[in-house]
Backbone as XML, in Angstrom:
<?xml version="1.0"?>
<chain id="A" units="angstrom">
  <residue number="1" name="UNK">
    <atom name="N" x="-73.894" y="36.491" z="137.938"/>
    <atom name="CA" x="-73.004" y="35.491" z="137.393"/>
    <atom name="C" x="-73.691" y="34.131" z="137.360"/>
  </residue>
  <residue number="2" name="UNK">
    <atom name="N" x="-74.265" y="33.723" z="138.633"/>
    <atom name="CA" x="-74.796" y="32.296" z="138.408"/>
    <atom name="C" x="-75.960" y="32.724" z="137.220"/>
  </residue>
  <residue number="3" name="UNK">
    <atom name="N" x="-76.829" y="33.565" z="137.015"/>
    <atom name="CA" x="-77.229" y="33.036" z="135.987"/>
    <atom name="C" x="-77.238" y="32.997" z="134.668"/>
  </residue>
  <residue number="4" name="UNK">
    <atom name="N" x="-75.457" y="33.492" z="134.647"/>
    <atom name="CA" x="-74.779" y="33.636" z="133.192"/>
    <atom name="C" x="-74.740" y="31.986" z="132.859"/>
  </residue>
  <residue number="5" name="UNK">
    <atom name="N" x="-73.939" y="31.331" z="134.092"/>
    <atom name="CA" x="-73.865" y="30.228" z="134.478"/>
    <atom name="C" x="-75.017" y="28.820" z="133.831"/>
  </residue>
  <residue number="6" name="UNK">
    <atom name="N" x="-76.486" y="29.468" z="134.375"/>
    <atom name="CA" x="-77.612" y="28.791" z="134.228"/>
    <atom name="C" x="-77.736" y="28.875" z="132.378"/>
  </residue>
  <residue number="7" name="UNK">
    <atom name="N" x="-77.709" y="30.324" z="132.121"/>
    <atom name="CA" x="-77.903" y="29.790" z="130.425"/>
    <atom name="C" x="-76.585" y="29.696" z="129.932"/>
  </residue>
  <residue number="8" name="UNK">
    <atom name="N" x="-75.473" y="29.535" z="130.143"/>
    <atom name="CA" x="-74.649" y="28.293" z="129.589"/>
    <atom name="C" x="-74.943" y="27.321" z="129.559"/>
  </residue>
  <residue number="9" name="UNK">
    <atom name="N" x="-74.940" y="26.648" z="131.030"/>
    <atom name="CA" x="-76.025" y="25.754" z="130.605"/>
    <atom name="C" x="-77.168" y="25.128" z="129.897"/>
  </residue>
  <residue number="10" name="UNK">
    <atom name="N" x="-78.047" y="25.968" z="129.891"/>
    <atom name="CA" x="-79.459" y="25.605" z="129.330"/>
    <atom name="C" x="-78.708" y="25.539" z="127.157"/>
  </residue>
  <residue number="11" name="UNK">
    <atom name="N" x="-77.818" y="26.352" z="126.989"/>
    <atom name="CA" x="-77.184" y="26.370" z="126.191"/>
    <atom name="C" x="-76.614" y="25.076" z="125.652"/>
  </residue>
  <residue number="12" name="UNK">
    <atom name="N" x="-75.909" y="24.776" z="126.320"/>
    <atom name="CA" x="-74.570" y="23.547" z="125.899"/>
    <atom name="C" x="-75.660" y="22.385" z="126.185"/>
  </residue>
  <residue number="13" name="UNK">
    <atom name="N" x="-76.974" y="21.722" z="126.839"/>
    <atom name="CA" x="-77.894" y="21.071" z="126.729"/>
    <atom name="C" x="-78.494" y="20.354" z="125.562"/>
  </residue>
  <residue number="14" name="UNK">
    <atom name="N" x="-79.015" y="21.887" z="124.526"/>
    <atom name="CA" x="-79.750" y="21.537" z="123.786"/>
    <atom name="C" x="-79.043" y="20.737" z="122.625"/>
  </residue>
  <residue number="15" name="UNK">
    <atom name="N" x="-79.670" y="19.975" z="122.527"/>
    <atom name="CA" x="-79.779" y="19.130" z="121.221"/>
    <atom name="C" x="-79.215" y="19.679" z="120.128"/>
  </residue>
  <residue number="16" name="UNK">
    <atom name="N" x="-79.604" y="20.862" z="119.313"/>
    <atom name="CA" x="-78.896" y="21.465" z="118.362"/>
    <atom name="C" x="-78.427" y="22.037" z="118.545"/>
  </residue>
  <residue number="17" name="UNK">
    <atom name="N" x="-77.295" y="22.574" z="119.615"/>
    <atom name="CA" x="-76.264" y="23.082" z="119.867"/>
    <atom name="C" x="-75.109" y="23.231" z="119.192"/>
  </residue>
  <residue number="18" name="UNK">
    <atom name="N" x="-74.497" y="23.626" z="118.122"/>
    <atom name="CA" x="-73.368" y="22.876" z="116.951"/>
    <atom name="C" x="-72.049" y="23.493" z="118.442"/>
  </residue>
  <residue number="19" name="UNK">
    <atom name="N" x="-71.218" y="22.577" z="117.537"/>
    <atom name="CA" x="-69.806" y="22.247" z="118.491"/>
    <atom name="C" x="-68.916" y="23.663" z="118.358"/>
  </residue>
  <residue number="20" name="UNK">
    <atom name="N" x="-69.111" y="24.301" z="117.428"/>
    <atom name="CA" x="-68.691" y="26.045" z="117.638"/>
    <atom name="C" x="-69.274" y="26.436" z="118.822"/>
  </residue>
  <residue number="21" name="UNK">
    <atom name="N" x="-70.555" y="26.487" z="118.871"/>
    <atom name="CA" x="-71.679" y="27.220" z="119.664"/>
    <atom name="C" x="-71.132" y="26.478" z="121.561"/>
  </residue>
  <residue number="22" name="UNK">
    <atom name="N" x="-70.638" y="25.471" z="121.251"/>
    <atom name="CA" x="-70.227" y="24.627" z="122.948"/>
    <atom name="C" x="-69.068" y="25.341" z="122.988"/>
  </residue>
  <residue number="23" name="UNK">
    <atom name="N" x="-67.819" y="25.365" z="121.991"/>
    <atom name="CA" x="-66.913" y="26.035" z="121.742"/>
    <atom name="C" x="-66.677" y="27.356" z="122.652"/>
  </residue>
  <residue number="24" name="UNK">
    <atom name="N" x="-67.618" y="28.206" z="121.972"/>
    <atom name="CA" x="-67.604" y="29.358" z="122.441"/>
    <atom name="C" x="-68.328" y="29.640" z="123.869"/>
  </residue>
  <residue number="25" name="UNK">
    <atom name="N" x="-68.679" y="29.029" z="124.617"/>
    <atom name="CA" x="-69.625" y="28.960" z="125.891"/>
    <atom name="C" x="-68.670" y="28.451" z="126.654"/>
  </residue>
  <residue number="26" name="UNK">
    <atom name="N" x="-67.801" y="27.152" z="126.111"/>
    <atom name="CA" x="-66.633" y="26.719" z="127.002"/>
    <atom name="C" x="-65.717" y="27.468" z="127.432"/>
  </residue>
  <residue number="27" name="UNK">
    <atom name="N" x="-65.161" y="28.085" z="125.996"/>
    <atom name="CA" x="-64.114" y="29.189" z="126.166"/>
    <atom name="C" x="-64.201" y="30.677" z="127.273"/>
  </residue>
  <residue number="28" name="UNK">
    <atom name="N" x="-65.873" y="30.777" z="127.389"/>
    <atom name="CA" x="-66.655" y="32.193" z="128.001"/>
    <atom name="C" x="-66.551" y="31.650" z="129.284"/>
  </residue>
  <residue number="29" name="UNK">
    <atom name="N" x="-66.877" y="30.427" z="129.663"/>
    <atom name="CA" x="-66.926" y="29.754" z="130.990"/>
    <atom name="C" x="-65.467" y="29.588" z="131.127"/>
  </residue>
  <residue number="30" name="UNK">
    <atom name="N" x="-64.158" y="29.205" z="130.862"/>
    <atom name="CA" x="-62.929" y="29.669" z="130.964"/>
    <atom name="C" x="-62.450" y="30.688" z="131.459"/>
  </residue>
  <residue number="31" name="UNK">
    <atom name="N" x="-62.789" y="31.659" z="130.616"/>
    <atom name="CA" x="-61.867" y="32.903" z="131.091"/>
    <atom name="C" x="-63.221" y="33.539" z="132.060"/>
  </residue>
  <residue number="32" name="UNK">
    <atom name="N" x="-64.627" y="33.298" z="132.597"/>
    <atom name="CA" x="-65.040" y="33.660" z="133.962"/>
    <atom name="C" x="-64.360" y="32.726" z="134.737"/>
  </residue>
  <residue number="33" name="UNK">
    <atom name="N" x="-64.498" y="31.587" z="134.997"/>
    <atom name="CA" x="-63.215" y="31.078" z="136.211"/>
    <atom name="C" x="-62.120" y="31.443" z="135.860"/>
  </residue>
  <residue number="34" name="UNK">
    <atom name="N" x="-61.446" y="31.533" z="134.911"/>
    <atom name="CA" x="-60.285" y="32.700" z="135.320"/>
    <atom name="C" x="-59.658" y="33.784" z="135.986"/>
  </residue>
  <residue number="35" name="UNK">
    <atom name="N" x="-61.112" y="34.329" z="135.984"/>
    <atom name="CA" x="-61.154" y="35.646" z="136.109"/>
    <atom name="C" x="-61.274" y="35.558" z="137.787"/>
  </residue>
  <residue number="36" name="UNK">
    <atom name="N" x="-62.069" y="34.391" z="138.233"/>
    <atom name="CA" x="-61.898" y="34.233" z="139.634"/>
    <atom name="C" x="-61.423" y="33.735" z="140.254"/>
  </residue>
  <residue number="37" name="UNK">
    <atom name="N" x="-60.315" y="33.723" z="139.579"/>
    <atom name="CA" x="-58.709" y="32.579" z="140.323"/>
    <atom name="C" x="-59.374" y="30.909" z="140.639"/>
  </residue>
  <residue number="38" name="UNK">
    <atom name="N" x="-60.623" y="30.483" z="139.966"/>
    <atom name="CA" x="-61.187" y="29.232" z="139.871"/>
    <atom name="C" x="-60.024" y="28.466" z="139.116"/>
  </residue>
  <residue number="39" name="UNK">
    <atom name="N" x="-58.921" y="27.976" z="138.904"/>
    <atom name="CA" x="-58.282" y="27.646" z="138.070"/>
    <atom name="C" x="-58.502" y="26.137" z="137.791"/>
  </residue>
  <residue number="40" name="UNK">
    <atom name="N" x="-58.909" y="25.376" z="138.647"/>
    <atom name="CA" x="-59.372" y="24.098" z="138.404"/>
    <atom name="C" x="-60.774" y="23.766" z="137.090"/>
  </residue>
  <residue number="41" name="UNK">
    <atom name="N" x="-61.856" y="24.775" z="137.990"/>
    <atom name="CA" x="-62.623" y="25.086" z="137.321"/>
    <atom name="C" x="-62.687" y="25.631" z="135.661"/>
  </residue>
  <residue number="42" name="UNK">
    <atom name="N" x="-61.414" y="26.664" z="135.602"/>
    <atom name="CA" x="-60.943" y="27.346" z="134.419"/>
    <atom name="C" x="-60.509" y="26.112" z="133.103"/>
  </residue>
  <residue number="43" name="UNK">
    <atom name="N" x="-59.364" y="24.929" z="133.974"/>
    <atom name="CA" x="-59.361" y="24.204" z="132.882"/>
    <atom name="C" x="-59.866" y="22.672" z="132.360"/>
  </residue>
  <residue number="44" name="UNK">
    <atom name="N" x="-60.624" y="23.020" z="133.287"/>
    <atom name="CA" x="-62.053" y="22.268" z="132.806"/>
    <atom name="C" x="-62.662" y="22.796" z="132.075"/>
  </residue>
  <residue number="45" name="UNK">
    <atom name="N" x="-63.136" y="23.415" z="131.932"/>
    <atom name="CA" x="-63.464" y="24.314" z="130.573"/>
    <atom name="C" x="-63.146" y="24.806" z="129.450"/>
  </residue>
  <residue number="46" name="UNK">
    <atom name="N" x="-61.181" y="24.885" z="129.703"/>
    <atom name="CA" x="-60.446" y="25.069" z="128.328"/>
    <atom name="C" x="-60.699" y="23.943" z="127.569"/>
  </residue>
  <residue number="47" name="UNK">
    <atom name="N" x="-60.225" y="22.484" z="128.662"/>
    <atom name="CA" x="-59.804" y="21.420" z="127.921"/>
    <atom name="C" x="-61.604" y="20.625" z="126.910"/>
  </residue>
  <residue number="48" name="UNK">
    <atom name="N" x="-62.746" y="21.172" z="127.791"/>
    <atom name="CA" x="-63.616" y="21.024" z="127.293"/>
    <atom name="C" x="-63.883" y="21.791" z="125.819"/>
  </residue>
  <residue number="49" name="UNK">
    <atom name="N" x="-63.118" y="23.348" z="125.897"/>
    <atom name="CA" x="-63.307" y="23.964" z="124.097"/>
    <atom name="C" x="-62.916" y="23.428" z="123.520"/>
  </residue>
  <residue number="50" name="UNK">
    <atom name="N" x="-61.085" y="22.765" z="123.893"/>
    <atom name="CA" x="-60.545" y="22.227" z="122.717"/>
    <atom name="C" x="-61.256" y="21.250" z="122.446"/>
  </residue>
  <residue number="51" name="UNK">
    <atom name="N" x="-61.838" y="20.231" z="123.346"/>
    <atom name="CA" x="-62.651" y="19.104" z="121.990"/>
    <atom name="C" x="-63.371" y="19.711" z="121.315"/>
  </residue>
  <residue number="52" name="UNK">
    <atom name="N" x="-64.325" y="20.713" z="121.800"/>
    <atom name="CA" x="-65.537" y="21.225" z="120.603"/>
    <atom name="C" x="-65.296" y="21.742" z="119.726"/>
  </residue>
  <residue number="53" name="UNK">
    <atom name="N" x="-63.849" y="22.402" z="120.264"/>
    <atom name="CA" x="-62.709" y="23.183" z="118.783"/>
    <atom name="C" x="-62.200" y="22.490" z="117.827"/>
  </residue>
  <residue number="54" name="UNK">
    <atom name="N" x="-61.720" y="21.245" z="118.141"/>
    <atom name="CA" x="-61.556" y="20.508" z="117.098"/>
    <atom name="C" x="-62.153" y="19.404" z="116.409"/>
  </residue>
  <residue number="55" name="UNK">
    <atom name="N" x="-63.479" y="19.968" z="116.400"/>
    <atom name="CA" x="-64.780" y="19.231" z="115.766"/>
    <atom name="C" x="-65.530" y="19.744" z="115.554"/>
  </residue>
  <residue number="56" name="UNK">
    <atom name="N" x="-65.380" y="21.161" z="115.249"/>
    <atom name="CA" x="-66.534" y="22.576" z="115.079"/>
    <atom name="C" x="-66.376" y="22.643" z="113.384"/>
  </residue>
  <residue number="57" name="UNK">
    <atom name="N" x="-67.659" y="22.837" z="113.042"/>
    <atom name="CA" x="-68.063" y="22.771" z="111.724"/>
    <atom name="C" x="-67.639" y="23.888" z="111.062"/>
  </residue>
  <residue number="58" name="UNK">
    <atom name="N" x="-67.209" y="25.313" z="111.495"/>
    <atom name="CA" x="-66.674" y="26.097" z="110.735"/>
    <atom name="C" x="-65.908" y="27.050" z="111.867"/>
  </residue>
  <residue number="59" name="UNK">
    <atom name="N" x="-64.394" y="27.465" z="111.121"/>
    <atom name="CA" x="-63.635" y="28.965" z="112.140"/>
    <atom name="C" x="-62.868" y="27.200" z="112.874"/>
  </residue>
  <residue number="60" name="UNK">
    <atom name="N" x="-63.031" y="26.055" z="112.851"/>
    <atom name="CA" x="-62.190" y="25.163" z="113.316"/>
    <atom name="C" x="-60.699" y="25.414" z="113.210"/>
  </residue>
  <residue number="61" name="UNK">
    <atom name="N" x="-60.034" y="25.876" z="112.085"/>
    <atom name="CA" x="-58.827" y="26.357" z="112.868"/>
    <atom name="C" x="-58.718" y="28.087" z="113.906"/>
  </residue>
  <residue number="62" name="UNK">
    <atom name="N" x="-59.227" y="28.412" z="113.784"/>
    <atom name="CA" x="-59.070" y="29.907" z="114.385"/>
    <atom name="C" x="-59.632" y="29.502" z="115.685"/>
  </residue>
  <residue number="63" name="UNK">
    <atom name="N" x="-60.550" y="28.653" z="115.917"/>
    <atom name="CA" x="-61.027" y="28.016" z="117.373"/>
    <atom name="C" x="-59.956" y="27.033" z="118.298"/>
  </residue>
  <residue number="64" name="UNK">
    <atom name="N" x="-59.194" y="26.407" z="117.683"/>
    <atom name="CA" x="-58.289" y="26.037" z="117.792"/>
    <atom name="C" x="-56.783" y="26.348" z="118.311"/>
  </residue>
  <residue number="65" name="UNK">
    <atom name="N" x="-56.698" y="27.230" z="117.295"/>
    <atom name="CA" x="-55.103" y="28.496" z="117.650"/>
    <atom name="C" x="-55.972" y="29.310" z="119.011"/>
  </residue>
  <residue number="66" name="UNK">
    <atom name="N" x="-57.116" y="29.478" z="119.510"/>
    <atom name="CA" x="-57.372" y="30.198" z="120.510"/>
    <atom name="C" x="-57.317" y="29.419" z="121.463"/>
  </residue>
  <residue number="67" name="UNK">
    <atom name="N" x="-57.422" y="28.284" z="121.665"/>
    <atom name="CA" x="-57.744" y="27.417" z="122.635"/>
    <atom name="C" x="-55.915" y="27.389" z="122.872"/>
  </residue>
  <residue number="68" name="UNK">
    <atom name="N" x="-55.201" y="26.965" z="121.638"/>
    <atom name="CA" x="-53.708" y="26.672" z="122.124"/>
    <atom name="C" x="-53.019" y="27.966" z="122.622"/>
  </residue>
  <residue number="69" name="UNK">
    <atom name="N" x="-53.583" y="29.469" z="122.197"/>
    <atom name="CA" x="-53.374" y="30.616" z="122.838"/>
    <atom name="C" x="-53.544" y="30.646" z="124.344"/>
  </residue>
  <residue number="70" name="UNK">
    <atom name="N" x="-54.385" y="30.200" z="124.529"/>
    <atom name="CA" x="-54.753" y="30.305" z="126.134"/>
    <atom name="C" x="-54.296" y="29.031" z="126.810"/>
  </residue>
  <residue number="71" name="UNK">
    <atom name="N" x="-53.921" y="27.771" z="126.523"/>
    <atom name="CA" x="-52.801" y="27.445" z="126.935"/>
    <atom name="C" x="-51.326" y="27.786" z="127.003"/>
  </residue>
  <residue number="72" name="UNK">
    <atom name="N" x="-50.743" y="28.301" z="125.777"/>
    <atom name="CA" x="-49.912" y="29.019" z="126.286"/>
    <atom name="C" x="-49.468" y="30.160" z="127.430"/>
  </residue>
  <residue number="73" name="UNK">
    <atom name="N" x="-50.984" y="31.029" z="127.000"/>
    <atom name="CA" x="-50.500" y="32.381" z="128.103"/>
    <atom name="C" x="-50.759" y="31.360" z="129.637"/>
  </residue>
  <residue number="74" name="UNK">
    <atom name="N" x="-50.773" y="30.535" z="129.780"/>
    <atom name="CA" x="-50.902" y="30.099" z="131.520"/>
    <atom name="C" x="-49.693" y="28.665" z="131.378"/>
  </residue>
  <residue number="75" name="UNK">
    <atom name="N" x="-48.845" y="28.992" z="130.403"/>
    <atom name="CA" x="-47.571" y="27.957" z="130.921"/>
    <atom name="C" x="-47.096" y="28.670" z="132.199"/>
  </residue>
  <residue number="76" name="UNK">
    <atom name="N" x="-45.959" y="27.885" z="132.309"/>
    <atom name="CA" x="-44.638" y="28.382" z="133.121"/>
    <atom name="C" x="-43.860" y="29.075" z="132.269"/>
  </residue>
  <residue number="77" name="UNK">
    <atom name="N" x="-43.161" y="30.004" z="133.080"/>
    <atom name="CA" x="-42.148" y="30.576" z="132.304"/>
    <atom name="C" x="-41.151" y="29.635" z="131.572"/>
  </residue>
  <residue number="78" name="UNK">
    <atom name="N" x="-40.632" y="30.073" z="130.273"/>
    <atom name="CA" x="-39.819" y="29.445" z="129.428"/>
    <atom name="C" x="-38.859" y="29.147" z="130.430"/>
  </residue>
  <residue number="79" name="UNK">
    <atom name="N" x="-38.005" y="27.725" z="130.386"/>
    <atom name="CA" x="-37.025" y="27.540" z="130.848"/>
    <atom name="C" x="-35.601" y="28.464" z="130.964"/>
  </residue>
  <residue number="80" name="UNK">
    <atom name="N" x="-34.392" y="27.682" z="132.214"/>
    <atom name="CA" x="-33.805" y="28.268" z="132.359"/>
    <atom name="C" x="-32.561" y="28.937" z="131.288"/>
  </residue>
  <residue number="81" name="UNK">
    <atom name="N" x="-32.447" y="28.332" z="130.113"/>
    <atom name="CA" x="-31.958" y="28.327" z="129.029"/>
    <atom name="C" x="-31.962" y="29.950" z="128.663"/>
  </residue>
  <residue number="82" name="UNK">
    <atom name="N" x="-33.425" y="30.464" z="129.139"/>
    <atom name="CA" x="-32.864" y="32.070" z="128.521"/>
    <atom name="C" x="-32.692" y="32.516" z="129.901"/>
  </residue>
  <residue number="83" name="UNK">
    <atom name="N" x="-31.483" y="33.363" z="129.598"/>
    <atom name="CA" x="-30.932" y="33.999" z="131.108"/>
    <atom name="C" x="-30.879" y="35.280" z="130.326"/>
  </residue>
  <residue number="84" name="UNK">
    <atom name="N" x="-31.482" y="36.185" z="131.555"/>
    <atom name="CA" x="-30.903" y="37.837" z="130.727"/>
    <atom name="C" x="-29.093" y="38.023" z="130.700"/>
  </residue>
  <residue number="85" name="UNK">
    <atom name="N" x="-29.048" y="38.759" z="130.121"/>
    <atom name="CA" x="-27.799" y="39.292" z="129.571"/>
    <atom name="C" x="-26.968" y="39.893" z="131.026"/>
  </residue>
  <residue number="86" name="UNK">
    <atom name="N" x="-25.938" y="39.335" z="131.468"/>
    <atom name="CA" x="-25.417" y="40.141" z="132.548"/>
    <atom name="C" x="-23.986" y="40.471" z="131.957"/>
  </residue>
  <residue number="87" name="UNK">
    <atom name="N" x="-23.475" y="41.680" z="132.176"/>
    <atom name="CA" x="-22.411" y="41.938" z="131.751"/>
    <atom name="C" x="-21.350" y="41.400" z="132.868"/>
  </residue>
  <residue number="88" name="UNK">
    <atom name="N" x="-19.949" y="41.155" z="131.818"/>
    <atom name="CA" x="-18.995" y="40.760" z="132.893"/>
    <atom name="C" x="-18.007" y="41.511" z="133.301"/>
  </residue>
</chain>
């Protein structure tokens, strides 16, 4: 893992890196701290795709709706407004 880590890095560095290409390294570095209950870590990294998502030279909306996908799936549950159905 760390040296998935290291060439992300060495990755998101270079100079010609286009903002898809950070995009997608942010998003990969996301869902690995995800994956390790890093959650601090995790959205530091979301909130880092969405800028590159919404300044990526091409797939900018589809990079986008993914980034707001994965904010969604880690809301809170919808408010108390929906109650299941109890009979009376």
């Amino acid at each position: 893992m760390k040296e998935k880590i290291l060439k992300f890095d060495e990755i998101l560095d270079r100079p010609k890196s286009t903002h898809y290409q950070k995009y997608t390294i942010y998003l990969e570095k996301y869902l690995m701290y995800k994956g390790l209950f890093n959650y601090v870590e995790a959205e530091n990294n979301l909130k880092k795709a969405e800028r590159e998502a919404s300044v990526a030279e091409h797939d900018r909306e589809r990079a986008v709706a993914r980034v707001q996908l994965e904010n969604l799936s880690r809301s809170p549950a919808p408010s108390s407004r929906f109650h299941a159905f109890q009979p009376s």
